[in-house]
Biopython code that builds the backbone (N, CA, C, O; Angstrom):
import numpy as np
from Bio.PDB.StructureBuilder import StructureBuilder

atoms = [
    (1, "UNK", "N", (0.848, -1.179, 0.000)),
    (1, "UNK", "CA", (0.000, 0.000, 0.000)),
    (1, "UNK", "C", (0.884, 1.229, 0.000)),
    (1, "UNK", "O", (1.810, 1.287, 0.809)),
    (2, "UNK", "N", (0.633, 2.334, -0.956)),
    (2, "UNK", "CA", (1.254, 3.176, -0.677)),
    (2, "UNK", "C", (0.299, 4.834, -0.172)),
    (2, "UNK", "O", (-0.738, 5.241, -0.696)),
    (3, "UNK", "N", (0.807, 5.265, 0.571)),
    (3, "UNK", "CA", (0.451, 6.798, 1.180)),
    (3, "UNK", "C", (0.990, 7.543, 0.795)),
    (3, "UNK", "O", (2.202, 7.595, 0.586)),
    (4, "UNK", "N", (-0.164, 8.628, 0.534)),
    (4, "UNK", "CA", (-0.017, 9.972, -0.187)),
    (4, "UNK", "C", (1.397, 10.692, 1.101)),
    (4, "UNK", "O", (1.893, 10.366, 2.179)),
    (5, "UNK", "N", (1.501, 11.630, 0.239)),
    (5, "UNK", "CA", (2.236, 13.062, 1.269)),
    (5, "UNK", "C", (1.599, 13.444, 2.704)),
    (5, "UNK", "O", (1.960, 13.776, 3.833)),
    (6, "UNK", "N", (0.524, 13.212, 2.019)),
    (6, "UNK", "CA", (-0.222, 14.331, 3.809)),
    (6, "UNK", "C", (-0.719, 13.104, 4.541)),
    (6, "UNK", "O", (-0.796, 13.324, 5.750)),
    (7, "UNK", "N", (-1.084, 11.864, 4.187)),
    (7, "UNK", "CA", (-1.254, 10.751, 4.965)),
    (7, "UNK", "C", (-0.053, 10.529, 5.826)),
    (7, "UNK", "O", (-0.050, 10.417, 7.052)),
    (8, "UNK", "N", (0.630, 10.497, 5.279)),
    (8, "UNK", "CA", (2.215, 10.047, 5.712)),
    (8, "UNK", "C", (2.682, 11.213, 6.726)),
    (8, "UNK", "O", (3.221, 11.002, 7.813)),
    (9, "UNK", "N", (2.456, 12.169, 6.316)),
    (9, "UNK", "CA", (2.775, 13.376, 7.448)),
    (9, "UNK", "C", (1.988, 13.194, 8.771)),
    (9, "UNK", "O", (2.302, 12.982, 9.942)),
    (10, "UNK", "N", (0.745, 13.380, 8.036)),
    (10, "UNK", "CA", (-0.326, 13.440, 9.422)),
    (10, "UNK", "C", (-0.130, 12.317, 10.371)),
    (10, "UNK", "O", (-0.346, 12.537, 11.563)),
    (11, "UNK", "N", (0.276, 11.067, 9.962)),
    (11, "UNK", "CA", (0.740, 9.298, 10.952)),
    (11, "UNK", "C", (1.550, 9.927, 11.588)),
    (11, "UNK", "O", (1.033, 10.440, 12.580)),
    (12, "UNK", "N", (2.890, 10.186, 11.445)),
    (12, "UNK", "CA", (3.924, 10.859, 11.539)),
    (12, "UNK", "C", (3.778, 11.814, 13.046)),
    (12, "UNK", "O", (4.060, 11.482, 14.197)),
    (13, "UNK", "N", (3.174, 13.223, 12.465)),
    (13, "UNK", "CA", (2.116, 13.914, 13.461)),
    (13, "UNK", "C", (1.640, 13.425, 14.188)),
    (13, "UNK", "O", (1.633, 14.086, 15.227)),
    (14, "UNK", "N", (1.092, 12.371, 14.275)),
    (14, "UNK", "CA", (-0.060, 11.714, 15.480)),
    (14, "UNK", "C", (0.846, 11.085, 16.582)),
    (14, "UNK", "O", (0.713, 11.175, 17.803)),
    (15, "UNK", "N", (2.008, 10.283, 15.705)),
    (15, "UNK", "CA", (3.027, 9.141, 16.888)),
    (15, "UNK", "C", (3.403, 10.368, 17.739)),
    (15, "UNK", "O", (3.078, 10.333, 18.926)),
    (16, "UNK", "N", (4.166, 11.637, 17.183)),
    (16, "UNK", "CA", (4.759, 12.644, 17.453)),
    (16, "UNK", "C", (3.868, 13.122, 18.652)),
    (16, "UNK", "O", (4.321, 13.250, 19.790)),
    (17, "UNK", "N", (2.708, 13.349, 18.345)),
    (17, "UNK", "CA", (1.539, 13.662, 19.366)),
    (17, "UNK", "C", (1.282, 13.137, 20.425)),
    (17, "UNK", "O", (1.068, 13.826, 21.422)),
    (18, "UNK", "N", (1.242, 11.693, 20.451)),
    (18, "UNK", "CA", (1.001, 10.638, 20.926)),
    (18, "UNK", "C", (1.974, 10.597, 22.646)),
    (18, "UNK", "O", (1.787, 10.730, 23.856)),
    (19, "UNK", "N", (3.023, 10.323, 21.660)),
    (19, "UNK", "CA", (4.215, 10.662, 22.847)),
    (19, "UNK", "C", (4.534, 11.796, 23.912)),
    (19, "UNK", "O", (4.951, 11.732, 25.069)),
    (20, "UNK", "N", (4.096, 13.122, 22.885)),
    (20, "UNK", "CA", (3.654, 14.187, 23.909)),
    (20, "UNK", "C", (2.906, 13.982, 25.392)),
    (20, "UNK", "O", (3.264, 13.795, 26.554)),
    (21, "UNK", "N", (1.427, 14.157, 24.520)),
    (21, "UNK", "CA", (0.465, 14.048, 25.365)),
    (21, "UNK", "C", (0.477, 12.575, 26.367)),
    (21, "UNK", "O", (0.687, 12.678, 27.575)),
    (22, "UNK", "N", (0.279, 11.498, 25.849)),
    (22, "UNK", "CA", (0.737, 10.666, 26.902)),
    (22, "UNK", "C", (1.541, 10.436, 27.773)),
    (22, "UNK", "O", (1.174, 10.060, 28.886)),
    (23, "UNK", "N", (2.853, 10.616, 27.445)),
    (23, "UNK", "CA", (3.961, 11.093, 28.433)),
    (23, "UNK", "C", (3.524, 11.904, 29.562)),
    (23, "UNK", "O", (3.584, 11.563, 30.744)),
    (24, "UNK", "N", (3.000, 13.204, 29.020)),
    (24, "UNK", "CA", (2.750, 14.253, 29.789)),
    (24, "UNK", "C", (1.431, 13.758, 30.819)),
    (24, "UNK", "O", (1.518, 13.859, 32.043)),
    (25, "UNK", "N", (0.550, 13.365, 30.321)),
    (25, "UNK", "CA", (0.046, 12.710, 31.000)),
    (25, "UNK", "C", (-0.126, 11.288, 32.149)),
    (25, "UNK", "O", (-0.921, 11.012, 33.048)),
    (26, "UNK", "N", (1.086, 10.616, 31.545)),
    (26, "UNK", "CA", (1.494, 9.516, 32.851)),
    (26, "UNK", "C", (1.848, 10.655, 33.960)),
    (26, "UNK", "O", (1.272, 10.638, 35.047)),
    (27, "UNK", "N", (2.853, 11.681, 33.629)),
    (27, "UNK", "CA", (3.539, 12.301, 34.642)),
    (27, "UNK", "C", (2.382, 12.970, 35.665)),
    (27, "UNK", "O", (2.254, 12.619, 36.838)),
    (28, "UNK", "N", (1.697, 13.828, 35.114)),
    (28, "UNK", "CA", (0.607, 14.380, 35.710)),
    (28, "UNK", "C", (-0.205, 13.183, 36.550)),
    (28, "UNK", "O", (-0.533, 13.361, 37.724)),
    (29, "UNK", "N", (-0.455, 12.116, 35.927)),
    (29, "UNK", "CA", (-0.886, 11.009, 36.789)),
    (29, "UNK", "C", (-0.229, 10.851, 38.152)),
    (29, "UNK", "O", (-0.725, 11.019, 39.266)),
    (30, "UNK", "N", (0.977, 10.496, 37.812)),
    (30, "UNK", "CA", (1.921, 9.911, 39.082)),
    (30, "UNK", "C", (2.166, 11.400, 40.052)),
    (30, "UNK", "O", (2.710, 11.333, 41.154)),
    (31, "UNK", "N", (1.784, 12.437, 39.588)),
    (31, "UNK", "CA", (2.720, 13.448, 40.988)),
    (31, "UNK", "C", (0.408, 13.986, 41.424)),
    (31, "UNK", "O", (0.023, 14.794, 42.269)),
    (32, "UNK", "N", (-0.170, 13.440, 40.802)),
    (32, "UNK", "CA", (-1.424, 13.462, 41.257)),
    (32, "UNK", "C", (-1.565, 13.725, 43.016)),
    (32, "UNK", "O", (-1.154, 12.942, 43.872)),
    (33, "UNK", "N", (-2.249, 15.020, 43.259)),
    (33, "UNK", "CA", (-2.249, 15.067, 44.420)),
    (33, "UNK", "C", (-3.933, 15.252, 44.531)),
    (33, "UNK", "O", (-4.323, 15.135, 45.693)),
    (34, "UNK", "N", (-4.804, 15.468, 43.723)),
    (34, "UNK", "CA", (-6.103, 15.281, 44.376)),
    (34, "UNK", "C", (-6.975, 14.300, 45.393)),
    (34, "UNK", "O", (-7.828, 14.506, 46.256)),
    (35, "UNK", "N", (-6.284, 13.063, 44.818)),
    (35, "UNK", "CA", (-6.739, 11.756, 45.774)),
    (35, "UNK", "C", (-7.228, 10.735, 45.286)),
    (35, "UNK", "O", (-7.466, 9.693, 45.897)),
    (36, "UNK", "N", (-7.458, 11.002, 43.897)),
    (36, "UNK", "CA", (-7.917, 10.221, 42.605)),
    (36, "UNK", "C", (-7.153, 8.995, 42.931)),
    (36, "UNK", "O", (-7.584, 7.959, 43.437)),
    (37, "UNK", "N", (-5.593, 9.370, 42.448)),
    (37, "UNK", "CA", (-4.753, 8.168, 41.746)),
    (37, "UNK", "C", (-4.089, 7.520, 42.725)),
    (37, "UNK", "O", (-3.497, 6.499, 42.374)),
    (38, "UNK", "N", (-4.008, 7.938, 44.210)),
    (38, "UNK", "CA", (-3.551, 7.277, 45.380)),
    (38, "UNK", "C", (-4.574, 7.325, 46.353)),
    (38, "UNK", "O", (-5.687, 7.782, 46.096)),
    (39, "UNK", "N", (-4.230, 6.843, 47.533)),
    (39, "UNK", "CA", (-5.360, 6.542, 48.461)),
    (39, "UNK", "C", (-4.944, 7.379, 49.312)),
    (39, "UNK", "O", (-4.132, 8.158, 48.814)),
    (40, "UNK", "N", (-5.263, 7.643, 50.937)),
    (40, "UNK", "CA", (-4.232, 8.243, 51.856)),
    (40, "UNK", "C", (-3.291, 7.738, 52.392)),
    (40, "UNK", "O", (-2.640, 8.377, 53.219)),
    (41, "UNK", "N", (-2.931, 6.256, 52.002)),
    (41, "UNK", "CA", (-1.504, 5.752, 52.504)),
    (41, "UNK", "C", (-0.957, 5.332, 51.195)),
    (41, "UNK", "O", (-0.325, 4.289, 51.035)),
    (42, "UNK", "N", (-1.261, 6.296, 50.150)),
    (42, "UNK", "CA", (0.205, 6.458, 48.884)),
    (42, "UNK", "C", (0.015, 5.352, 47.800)),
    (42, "UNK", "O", (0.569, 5.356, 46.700)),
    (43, "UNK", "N", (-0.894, 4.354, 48.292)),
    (43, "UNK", "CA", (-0.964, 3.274, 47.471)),
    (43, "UNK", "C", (-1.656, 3.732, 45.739)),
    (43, "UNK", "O", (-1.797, 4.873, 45.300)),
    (44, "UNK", "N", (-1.926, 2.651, 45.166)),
    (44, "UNK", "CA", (-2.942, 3.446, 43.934)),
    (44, "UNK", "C", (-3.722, 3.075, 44.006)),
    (44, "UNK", "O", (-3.972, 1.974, 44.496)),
    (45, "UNK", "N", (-4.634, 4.034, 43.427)),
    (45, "UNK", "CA", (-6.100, 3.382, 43.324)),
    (45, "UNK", "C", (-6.492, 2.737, 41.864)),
    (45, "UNK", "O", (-5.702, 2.810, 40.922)),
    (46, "UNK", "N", (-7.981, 1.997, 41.733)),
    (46, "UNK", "CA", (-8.397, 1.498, 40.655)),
    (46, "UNK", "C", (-7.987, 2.790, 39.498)),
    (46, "UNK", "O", (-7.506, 2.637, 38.375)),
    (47, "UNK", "N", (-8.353, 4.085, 40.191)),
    (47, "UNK", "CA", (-8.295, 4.971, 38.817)),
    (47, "UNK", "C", (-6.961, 5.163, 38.129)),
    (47, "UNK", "O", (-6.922, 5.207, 36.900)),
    (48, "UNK", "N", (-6.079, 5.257, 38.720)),
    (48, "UNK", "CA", (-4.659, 5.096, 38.768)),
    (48, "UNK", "C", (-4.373, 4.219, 37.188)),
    (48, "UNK", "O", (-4.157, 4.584, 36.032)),
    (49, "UNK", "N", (-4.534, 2.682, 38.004)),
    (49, "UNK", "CA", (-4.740, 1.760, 37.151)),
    (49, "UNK", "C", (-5.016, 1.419, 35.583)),
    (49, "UNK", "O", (-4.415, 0.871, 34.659)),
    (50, "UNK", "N", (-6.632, 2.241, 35.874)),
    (50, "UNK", "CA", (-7.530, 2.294, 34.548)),
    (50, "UNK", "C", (-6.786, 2.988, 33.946)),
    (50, "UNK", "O", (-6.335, 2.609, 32.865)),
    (51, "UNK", "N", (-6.446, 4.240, 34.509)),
    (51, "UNK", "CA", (-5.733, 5.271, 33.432)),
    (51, "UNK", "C", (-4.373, 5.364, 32.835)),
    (51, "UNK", "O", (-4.032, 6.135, 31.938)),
    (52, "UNK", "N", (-3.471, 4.274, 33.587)),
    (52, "UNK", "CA", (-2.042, 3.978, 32.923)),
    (52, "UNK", "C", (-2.588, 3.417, 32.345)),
    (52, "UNK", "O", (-2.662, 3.898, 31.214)),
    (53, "UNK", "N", (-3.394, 2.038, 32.530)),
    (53, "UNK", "CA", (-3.858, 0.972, 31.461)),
    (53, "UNK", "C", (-3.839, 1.842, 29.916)),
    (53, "UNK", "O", (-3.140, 1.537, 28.950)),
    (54, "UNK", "N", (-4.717, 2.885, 29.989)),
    (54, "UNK", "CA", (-5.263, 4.129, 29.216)),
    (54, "UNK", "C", (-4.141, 4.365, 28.314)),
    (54, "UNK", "O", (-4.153, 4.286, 27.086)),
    (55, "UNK", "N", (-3.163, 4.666, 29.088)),
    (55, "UNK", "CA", (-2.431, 5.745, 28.921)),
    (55, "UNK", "C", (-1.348, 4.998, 28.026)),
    (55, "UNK", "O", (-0.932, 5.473, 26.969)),
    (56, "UNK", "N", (-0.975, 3.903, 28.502)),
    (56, "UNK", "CA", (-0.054, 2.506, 27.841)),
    (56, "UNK", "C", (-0.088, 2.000, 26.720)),
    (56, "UNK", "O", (0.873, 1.650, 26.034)),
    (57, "UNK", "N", (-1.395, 1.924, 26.435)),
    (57, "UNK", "CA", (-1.943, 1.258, 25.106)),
    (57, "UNK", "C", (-1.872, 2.622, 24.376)),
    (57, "UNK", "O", (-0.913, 2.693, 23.607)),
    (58, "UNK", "N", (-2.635, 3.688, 24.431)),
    (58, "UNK", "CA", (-2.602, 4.893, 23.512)),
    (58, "UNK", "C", (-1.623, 5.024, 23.164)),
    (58, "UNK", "O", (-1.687, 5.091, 21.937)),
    (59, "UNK", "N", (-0.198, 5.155, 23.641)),
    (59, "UNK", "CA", (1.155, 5.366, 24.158)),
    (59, "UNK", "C", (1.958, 4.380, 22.589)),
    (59, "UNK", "O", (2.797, 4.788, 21.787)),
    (60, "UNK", "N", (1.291, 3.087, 22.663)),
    (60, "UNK", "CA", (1.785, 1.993, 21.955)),
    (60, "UNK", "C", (1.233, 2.338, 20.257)),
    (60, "UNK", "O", (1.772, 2.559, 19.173)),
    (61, "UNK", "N", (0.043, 2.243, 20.723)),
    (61, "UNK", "CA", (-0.965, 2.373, 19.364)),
    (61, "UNK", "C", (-0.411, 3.777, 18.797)),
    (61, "UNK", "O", (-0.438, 3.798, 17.567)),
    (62, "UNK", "N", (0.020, 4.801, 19.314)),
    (62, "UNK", "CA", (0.325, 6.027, 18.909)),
    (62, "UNK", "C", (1.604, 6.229, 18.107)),
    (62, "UNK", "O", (2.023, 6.909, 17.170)),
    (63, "UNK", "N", (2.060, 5.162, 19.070)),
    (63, "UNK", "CA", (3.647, 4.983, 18.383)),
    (63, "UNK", "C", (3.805, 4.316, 16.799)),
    (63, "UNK", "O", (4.457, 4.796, 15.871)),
    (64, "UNK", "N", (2.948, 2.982, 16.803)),
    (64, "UNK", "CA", (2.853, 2.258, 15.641)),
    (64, "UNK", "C", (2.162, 3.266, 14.346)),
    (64, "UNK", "O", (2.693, 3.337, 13.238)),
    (65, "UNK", "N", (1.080, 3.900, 14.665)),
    (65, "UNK", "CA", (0.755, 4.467, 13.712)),
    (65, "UNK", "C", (2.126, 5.551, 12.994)),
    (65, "UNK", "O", (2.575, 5.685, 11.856)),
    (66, "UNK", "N", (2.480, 6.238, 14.480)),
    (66, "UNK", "CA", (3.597, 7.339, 14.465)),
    (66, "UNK", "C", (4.649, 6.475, 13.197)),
    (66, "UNK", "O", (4.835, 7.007, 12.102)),
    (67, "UNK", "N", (5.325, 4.971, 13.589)),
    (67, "UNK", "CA", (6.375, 4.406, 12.661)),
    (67, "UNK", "C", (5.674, 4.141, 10.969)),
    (67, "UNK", "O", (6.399, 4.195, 9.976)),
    (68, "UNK", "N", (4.292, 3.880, 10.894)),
    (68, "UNK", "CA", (3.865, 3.676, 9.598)),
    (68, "UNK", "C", (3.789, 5.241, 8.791)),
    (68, "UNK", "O", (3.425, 5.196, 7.616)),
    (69, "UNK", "N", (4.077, 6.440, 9.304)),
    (69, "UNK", "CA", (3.618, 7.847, 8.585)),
    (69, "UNK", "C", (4.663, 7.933, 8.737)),
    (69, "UNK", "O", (5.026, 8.833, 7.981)),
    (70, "UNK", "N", (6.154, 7.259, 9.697)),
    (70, "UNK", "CA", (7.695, 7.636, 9.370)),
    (70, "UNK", "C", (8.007, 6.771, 7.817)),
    (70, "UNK", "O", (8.854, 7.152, 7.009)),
    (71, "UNK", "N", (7.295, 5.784, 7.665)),
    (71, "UNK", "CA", (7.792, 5.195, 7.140)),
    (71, "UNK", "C", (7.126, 5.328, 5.344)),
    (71, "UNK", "O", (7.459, 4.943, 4.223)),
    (72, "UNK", "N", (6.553, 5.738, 5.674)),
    (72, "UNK", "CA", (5.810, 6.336, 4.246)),
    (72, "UNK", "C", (6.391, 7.735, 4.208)),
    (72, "UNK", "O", (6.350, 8.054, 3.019)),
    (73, "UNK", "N", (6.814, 8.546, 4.780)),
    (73, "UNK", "CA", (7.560, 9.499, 4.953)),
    (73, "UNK", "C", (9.079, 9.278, 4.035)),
    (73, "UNK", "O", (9.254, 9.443, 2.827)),
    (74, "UNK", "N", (9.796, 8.967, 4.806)),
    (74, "UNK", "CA", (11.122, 7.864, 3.872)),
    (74, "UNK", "C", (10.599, 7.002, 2.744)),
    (74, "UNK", "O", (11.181, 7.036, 1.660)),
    (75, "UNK", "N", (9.908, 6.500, 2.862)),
    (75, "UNK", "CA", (9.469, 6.153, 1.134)),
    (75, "UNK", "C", (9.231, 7.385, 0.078)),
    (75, "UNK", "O", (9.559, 7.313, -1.106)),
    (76, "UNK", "N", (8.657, 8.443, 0.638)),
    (76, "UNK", "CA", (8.611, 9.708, -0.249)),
    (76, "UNK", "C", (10.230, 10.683, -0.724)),
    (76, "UNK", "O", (10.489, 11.464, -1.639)),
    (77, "UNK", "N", (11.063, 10.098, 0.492)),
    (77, "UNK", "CA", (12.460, 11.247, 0.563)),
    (77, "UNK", "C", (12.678, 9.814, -0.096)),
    (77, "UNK", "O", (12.476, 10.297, -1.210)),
    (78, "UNK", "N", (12.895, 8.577, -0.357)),
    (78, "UNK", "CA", (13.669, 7.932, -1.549)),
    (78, "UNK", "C", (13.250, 8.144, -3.142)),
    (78, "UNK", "O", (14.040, 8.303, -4.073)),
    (79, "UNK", "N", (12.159, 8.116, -3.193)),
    (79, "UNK", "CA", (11.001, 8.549, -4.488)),
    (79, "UNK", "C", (12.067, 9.913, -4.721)),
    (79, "UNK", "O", (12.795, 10.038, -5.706)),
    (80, "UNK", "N", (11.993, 10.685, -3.819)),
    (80, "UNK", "CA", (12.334, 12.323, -4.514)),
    (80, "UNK", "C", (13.828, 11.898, -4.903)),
    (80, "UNK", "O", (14.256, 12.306, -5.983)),
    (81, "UNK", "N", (14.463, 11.283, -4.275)),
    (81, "UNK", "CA", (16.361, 11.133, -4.146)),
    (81, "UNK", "C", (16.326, 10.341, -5.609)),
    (81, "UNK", "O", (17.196, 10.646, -6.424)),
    (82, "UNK", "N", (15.720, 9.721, -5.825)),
    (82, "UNK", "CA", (15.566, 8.673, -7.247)),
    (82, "UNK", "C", (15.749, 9.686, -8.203)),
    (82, "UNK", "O", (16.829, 9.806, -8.780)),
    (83, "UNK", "N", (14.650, 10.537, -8.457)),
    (83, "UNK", "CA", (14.093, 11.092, -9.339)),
    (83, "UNK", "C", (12.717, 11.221, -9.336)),
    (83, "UNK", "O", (12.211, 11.369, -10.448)),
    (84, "UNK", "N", (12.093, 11.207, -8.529)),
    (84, "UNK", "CA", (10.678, 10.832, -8.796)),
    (84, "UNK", "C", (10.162, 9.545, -8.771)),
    (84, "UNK", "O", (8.953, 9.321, -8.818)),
    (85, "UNK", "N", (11.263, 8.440, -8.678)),
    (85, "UNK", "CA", (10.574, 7.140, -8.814)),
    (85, "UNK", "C", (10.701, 6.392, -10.045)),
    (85, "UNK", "O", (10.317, 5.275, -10.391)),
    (86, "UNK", "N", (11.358, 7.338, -10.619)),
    (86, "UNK", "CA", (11.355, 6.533, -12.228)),
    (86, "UNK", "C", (12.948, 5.668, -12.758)),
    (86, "UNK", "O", (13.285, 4.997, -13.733)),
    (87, "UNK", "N", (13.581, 6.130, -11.543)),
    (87, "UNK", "CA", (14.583, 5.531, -11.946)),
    (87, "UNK", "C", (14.872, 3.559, -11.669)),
    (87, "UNK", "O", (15.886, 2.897, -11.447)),
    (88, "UNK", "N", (14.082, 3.369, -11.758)),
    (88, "UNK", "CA", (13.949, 1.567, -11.330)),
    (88, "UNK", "C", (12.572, 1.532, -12.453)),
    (88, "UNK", "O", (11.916, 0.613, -11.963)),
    (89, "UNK", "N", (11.843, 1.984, -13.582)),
    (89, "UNK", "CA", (11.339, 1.617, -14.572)),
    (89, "UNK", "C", (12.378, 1.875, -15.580)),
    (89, "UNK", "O", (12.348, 1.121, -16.553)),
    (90, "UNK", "N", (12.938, 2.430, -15.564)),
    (90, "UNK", "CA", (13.751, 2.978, -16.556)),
    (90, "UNK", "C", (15.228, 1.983, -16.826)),
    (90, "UNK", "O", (15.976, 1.783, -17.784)),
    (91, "UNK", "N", (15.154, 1.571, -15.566)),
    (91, "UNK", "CA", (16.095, 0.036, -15.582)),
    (91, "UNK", "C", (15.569, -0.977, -16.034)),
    (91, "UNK", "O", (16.000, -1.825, -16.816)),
    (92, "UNK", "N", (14.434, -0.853, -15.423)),
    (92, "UNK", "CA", (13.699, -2.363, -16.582)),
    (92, "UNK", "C", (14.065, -2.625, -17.819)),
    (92, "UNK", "O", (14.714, -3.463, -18.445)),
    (93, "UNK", "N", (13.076, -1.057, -18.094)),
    (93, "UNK", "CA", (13.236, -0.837, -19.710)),
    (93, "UNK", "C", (13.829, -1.145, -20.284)),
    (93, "UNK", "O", (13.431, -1.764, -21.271)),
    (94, "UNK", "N", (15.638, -0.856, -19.996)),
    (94, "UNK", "CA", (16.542, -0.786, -20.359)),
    (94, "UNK", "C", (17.235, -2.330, -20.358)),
    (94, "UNK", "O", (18.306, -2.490, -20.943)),
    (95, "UNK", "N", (16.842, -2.994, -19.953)),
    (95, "UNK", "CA", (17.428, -4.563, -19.977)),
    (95, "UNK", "C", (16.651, -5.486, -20.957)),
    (95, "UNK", "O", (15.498, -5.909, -21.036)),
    (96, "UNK", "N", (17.881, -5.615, -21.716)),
    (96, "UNK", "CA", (17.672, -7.038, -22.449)),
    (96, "UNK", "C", (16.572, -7.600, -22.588)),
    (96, "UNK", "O", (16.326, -8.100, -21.491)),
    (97, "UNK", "N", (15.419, -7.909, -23.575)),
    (97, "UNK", "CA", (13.928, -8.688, -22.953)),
    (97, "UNK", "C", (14.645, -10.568, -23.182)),
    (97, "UNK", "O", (14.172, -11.609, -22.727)),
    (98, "UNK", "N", (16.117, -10.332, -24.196)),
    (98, "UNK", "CA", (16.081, -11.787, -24.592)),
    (98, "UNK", "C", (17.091, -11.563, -25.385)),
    (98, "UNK", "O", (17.550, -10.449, -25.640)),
    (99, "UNK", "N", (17.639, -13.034, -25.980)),
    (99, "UNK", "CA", (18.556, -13.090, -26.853)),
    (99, "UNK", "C", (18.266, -12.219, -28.257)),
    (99, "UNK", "O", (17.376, -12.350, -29.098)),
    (100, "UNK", "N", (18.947, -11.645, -28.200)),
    (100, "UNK", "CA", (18.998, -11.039, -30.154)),
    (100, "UNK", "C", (19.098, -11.696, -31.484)),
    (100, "UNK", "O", (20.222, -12.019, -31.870)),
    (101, "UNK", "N", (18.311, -11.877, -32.054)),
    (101, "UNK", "CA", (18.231, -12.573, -33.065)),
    (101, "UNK", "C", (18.656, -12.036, -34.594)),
    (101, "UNK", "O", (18.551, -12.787, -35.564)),
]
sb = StructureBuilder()
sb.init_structure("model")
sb.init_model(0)
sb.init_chain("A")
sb.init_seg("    ")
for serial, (resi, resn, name, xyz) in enumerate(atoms, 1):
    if name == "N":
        sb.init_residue(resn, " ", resi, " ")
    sb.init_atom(name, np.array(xyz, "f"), 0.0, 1.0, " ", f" {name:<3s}", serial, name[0])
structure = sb.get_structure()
C-alpha cells in the first residue's frame, strides 16, 4: 500500500503527538495530588490503574501508527532522491527482454 504526502505526514504527526500528550500525561498522573490516583496511605487506586492501562496502550498504538507515517515518509524522501521514482522503470526498460536474433 502506498500513502499519499499528507497521509504520511499526518501518521507521523499523530506518533509525534502521541508521545507528547501521553507522556505528559502519565507524569501528571503519578505526581497526582487530588486523591484520585492514590489513596491516603500512597498506594494506587483502581483509577490510577484504569488510566495507565489508558495511557499505555494509547502510548503503543500512537507509536505504531507514528512508525507507519515515518515510514511512508522515507518512502517519499527515496522517491524524490531517485528522481521521482522513475529511476527503477527505466532500468527495466533498459534490460535485455532476450537473446537477439
Amino acid at each position: 500500500m502506498k500513502l499519499s504526502r499528507p497521509a504520511s505526514w499526518f501518521l507521523l504527526a499523530f506518533g509525534v503527538w502521541s508521545w507528547f500528550i501521553w507522556i505528559t500525561f502519565v507524569k501528571n498522573l503519578w505526581n497526582d495530588a487530588s486523591g484520585l490516583a492514590f489513596d491516603p496511605a500512597g498506594d494506587p487506586t483502581a483509577y490510577f490503574w484504569v488510566h495507565l492501562l489508558l495511557a499505555v496502550t494509547s502510548f503503543l498504538l500512537g507509536t505504531a501508527v507514528g512508525l507507519i507515517g515515518l515510514r511512508g515518509v522515507r518512502s517519499l524522501w527515496r522517491k524524490t532522491a531517485d528522481g521521482g521514482g522513475s529511476g527503477e522503470r527505466a532500468r527495466e526498460n533498459s534490460a535485455p527482454a532476450g537473446p537477439a536474433r
